[in-house]
C-alpha angles and dihedrals in degrees: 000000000000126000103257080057091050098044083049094048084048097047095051090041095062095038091051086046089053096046082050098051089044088078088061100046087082088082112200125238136205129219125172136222137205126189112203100174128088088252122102100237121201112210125201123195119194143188105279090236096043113122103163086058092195099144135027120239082214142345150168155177125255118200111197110313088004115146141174147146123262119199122210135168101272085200088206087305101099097223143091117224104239135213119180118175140157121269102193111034124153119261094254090056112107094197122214112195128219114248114191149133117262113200111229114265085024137123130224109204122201106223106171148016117222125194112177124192121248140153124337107354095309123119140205109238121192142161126237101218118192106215149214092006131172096228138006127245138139094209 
């Protein structure tokens, strides 16, 4: 093999390696829920630069006092996108999820549970999240 071979075998090895270790610059991050209301929560966690937001990098679901960590690309932000919303919630219950950032290494707790009268016996239910805290607990 001459040395032109071998600077050309050299040159498309590393360009293959780097296209390889560019996947894994996308670091993943954890964040962490509680739910502290008597409501099962569902929590989506999302790529920090995702703005279709089709489908969740992780999620799960939170029964009372439930808690767990999600994992999602921080994409050099440092955060998760974040959806909470209730699972279980009555027929007559319009439900308005909860959109926010969640700092990496941080908890969103779910605090309360809201249901708010409207029109014809149906009723607004929502969540009050405390975010971007340093630990979780429902005391």
């Amino acid at each position: 093999m001459d040395l032109r071979s071998r600077w050309f075998a050299v040159a498309v090895t590393s360009v293959f390696a780097a296209a390889l270790g560019a996947g894994t610059a996308r670091a993943d991050i954890q964040v962490h829920v509680m739910n502290c209301t008597s409501q099962t929560v569902q929590a989506q966690a999302y790529d920090s630069k995702d703005s279709v937001k089709l489908l969740p990098a992780s999620s799960d679901s939170y029964s009372q006092n439930g808690s767990g960590s999600l994992h999602c690309a921080g994409e050099g932000k440092g955060y998760c996108q974040m959806y909470v919303t209730i699972l279980n919630a009555s027929a007559n219950c319009n439900v308005k999820g909860s959109n926010f950032h969640l700092d990496s290494g941080k908890w969103a707790v779910v605090t309360k549970f809201v249901k708010t009268s409207a029109a014809n016996d149906s009723y607004t239910c929502t969540l009050e999240i405390s975010e971007n805290l340093d630990s979780g607990s429902c005391n």
